[in-house]
N, C-alpha and C positions, 0 to 999 in steps of 0.2 A: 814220979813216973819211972818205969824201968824198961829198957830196949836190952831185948835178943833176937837175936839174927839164928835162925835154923833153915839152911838151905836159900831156896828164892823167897822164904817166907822174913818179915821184921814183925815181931811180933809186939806191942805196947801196952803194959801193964798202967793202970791209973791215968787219973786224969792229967789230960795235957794240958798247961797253963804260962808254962813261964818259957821267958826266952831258952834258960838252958834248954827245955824239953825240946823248943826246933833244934837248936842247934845239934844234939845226939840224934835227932832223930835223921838231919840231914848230912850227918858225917855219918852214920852208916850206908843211907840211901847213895851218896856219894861214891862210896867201896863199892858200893854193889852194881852198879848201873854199868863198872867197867867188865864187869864179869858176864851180869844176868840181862835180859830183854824184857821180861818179866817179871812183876817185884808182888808179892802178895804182902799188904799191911794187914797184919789182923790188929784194930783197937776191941781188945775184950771190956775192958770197961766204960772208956773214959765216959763222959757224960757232952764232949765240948772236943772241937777242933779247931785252931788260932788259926787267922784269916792267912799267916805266914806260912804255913804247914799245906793252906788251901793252892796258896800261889806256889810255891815252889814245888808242890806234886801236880799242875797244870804247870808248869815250865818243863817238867820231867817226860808228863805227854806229847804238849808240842815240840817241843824243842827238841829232845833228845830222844825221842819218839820210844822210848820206854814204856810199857804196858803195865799198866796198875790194877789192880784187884784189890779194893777194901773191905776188906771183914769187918762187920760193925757188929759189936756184942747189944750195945743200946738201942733199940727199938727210936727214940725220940731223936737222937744223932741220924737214923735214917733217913726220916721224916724230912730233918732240916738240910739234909747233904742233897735229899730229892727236889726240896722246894727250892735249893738255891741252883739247880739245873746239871746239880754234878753228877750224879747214878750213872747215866751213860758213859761222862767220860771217865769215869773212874770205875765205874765196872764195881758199883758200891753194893752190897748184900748181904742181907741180918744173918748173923751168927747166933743171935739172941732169942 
């Protein structure tokens, strides 16, 4: 997996699987949250998002009241981020 940072956007290349992936993905979120209010993730491809990735971007909403917008490139990634009741708080929406 690969993380670049462009503007309010992280954008995520491949799929996310292993612990390293949170942890890059949460030292950038971590830079950026002292800056931004709004953080756009685009996952262009992955297929999967780790339960870890789920919690600490709902710790990001409530807690630090940071505004999330997820870009899902996968169509079935939608589907599952919907049935698990996340689209609203996460402001989740196909790219795909």
């Amino acid at each position: 997996m690969k993380v670049r940072k462009e503007g309010n956007s992280v954008i995520l290349e491949g799929n996310i699987k292993t612990i390293g992936d949170f942890q890059a993905i949460k030292h950038v979120l971590d830079e950026m949250i002292l800056d931004v209010s709004t953080i756009n993730i685009v996952l262009l491809d992955s297929i999967s998002i780790t339960s870890s990735i789920i919690g600490y971007l709902t710790k990001l909403v409530h807690k630090d009241k940071v505004n999330i917008i997820l870009s899902v490139g996968n169509k079935e990634l939608v589907v599952l981020l919907d049935d698990l009741g996340l689209s609203d708080l996460l402001h989740v929406r196909s790219i795909g």
